[in-house]
N, C-alpha and C positions, 0 to 999 in steps of 0.2 A: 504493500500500500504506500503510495507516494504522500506526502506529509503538504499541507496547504502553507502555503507562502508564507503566511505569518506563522503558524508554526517552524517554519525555515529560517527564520530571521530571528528567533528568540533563539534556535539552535547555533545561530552564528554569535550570537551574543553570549552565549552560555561557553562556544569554543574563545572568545577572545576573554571572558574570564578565567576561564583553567591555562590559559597562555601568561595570562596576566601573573596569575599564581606562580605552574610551575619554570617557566624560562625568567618574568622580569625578579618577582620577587625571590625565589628560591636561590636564582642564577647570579642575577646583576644587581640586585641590590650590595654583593658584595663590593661592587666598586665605589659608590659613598663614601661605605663604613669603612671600608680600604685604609683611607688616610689617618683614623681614629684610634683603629685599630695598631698600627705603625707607632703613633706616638703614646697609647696606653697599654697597650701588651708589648711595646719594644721591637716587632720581628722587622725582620732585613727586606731588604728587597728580593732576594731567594726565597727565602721562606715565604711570602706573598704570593710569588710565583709558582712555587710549591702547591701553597694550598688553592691556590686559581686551576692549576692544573689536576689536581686530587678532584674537583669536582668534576671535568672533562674526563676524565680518567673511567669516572663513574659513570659519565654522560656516554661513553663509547661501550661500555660495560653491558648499560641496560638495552644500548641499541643493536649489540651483538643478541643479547639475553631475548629481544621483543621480532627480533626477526624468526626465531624457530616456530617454525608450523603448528605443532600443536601443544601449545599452551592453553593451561585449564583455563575454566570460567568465560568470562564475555570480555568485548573489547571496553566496553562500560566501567566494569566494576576493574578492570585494571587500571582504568582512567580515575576514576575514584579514589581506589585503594592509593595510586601513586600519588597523588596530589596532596592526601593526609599523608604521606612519606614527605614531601617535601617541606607541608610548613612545619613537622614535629623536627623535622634536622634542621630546618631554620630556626627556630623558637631554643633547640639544645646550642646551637654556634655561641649563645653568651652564657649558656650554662659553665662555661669551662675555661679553663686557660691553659690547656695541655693541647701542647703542637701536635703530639700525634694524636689525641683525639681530636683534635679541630681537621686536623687530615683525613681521620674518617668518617667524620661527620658530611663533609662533603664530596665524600668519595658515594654514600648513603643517596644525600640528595641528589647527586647529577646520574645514576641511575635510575632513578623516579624522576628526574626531568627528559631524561632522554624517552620514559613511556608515557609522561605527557604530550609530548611533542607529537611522538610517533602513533601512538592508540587516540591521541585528540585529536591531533588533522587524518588520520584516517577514517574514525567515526563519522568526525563532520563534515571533512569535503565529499565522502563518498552520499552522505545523503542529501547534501545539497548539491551534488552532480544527480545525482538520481529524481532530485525535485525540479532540473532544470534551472537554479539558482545559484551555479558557480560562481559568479560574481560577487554571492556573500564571503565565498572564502576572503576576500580584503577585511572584512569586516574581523573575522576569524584572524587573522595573524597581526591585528591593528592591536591584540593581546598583551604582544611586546609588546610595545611602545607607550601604550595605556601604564603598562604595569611601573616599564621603567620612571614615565613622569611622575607616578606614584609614588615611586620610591624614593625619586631624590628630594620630591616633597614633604613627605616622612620623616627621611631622616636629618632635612634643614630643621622640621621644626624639632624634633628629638634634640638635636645639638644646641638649637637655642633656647630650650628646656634644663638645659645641663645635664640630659640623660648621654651616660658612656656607651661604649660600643657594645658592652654587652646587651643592654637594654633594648637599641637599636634591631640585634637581632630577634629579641623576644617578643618588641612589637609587631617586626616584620614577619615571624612565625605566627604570631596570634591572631594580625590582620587574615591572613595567607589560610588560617583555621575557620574561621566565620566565610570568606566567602568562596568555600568548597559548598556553602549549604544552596549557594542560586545556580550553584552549576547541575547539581545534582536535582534542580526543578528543572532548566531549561533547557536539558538533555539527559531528557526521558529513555526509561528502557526503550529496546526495541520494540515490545510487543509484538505485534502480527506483523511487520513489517518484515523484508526476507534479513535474514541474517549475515553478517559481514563475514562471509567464508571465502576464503583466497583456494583458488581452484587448482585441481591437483594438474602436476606439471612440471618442468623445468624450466623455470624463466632463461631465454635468450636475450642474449645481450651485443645491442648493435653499435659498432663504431661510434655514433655520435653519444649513444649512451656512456661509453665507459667515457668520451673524451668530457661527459659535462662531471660523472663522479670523481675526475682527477680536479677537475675546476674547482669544485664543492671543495673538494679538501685543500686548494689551495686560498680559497674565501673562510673556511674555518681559521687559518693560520693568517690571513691577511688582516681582519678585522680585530684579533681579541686582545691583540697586544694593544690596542689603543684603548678598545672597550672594557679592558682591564685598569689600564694605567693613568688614564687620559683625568681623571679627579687626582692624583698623586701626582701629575705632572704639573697642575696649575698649584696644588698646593706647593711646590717647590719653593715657587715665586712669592716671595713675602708679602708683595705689592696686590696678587690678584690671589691669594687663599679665598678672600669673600666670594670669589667666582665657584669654589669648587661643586656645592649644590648646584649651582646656576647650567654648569658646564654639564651634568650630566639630569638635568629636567632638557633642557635643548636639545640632545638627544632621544632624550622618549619623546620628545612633543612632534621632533622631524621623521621620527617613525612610524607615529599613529599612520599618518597619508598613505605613507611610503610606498607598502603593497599596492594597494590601490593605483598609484602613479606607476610605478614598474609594469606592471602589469597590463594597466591600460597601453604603456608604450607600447610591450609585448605585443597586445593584439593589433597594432598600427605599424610596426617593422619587424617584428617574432620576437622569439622569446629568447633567440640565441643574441638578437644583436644589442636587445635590450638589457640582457644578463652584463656584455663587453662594454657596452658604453655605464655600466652603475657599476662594475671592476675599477675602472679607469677612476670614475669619481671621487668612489672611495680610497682608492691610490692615493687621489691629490690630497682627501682629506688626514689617512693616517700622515702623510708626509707633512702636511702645515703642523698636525699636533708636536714635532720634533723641532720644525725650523723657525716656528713664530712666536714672538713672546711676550705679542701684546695678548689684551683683552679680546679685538678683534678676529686674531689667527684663533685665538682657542676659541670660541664663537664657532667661526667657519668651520672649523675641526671639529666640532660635534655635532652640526648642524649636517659636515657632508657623510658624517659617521651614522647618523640615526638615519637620516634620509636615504640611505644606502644599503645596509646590511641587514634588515629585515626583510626590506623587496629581497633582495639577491637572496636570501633563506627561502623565501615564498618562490620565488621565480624557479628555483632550483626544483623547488618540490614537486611544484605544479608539472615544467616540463617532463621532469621523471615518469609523472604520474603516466602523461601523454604519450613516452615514451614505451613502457610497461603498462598496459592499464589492464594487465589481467592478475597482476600481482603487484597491485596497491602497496599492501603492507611490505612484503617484502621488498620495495623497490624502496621505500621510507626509510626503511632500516639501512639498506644498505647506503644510502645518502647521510643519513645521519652516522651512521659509523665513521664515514669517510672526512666529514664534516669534524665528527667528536674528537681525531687522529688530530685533523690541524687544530684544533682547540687545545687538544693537551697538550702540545709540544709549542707553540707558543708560547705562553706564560713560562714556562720555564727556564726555555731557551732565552728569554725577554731577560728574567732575573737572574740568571747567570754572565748574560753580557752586560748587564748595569754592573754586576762587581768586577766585571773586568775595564768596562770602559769609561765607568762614571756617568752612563746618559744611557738612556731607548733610543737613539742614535740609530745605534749598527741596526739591531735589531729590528727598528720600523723600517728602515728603508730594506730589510731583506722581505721585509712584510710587504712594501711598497713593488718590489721586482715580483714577489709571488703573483700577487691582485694583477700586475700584469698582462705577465705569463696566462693567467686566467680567461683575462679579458680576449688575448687572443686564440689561444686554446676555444675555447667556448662557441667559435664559427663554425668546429668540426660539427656542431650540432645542427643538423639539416632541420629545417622543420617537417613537421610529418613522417622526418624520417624511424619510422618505427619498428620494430622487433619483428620478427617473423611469425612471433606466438600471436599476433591478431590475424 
């Protein structure tokens, strides 16, 4: 049974709250607390990087873990299930002060974020493809970016509350705990509607597909070193610390659109060229976050970072879907996997060259040659061009 319009659009709004939940809040509200955390728990720039990557780590974990065929239960109730994983490891991050459990605390979360990701836009894009309402999916991954304005306005007014980092994360888990309750209205069981079962088979995989999963992983490694660091980076500057909330609300706010914009390009010149030319962007923007050091460079530098990197998330997905569209889920996973590789190896890499170099320097600009590489990579993707399994 096909689900009536307004039904489709509370569905799209129910997937951009569990996006909200587990990628802004669970994920990136660590970037705020980042700086707070620095100067009240003491840890280096390795050990940030460490624990940005402990959560990637987990994020490539669950998306290995959410690709195997037969896992019990429904895609629902693992959407659920993960999303209370995500705010109860968010709400424990200020329970503690112990590096290794703050390592696996987020090692916890970004395997419940990686099956939000992947069991929430499969659930929902597949029934608002089925409604003829593809077009909500913008609405659906506008999640991010919701989540992250959210967060940096959070945790501005937390800081000028005088609440520490710890606190920070216990709000951020306790918000994250309450609105799992309008998800779990606004995306309803299945009911009599046909069941989300990935058809038996061996997915084939054609040229331009693998050429965009190399892409994905190199937009995973392109973007996070900035979307990591990019509040640590303004707080450096004694002159603009007052920017550091500012810097990263400018990013969720440039993200809300973003899908929507990409996408729209997409259907006006494809999906491959629209993917190459928001590479490029975001190129320019990680590179101003290293070279500019006024007020305006960081501005532009989160502005072409949130504008950028949640289309390219979406765009990435969507093509995939198009590309494989008889193994949805599994084409997800395997995306997000490739995705979660350049994520973990990023932040790490990031804080191992700050102690060697003294700056994000080297590191963004290898970020900046990745994005790319991507950008032109990402033509081998023909449009249409798809798998033999249809």
């Amino acid at each position: 049974m096909i689900m009536p319009s307004k039904d489709l659009i509370l569905v799209a709004v129910g997937g951009l709250i569990a996006l909200a939940v587990g990628l802004a809040l669970a994920r990136f509200v660590y970037t705020p607390i980042l700086p707070y955390m620095e100067s009240g728990l003491g840890i280096t720039k390795t050990q940030a990087g460490l624990i940005a990557s402990a959560n990637f780590l987990g994020y490539l974990l669950g998306a290995v873990l959410a690709a195997k065929e037969n896992l019990p239960g429904s895609v629902r109730g693992w959407l659920l299930v993960s999303l209370f994983v995500c705010a109860v490891t968010t709400m424990a991050m200020g329970w503690t002060t112990s590096f290794n459990l703050l390592i696996f605390l987020r090692v916890v979360g970004g395997c419940a974020t990686a099956f939000v990701m992947i069991f929430g836009s499969a659930l929902v894009l597949t029934r608002l493809a089925a409604g003829g309402r593809s077009d909500l999916s913008a609405v659906h991954f506008a999640g991010v970016g919701t989540g992250i304005a959210v967060s940096a306005i959070l945790i501005s007014v937390l800081a000028k509350a005088g609440i520490g980092w710890q606190g920070m994360w216990i709000w951020s888990g306790g918000i994250s705990l309450v609105l799992i309750l309008p998800v779990m209205y606004l995306v309803p069981p299945l009911g009599r509607q046909r069941p989300l079962v990935e058809p038996v088979g061996k997915p084939v995989f054609s040229k331009s597909l693998k050429a965009l999963v190399i892409a994905y992983f190199l937009l995973g490694f392109g973007y996070i070193i900035t979307a990591t660091f990019i509040s640590v980076l303004v707080r450096q500057i004694p002159e603009l610390q007052w920017m550091q909330s500012i810097v990263w609300l400018v990013v969720g706010i440039a993200a809300i659109p973003s899908v929507a914009w990409w996408t729209w390009l997409g259907s006006k010149i494809g999906n491959g060229r629209s993917y190459g030319i928001a590479c490029l962007f975001l190129a320019l923007g990680v590179a101003i976050s290293v070279l500019g050091q006024g007020q305006l460079a960081f501005l532009v530098a989160s502005a072409l970072l949130g504008a950028t990197f949640m289309g390219l998330t979406a765009l990435g997905l969507v093509s995939a879907r198009e590309l494989m569209p008889n193994h949805v889920r599994k084409i997800m996973a395997i995306m997000t996997i490739a995705f979660g590789l350049g994520q973990m190896i990023g932040p790490t890499f990031a804080g191992f060259a700050y102690e060697i170099y003294g700056s994000f320097l080297v590191p963004s600009f290898v970020a900046v040659a990745g994005l790319i590489v991507a950008s032109f990579l990402v033509v081998l993707v023909k449009e249409r061009d798809v798998s033999p399994e249809e």
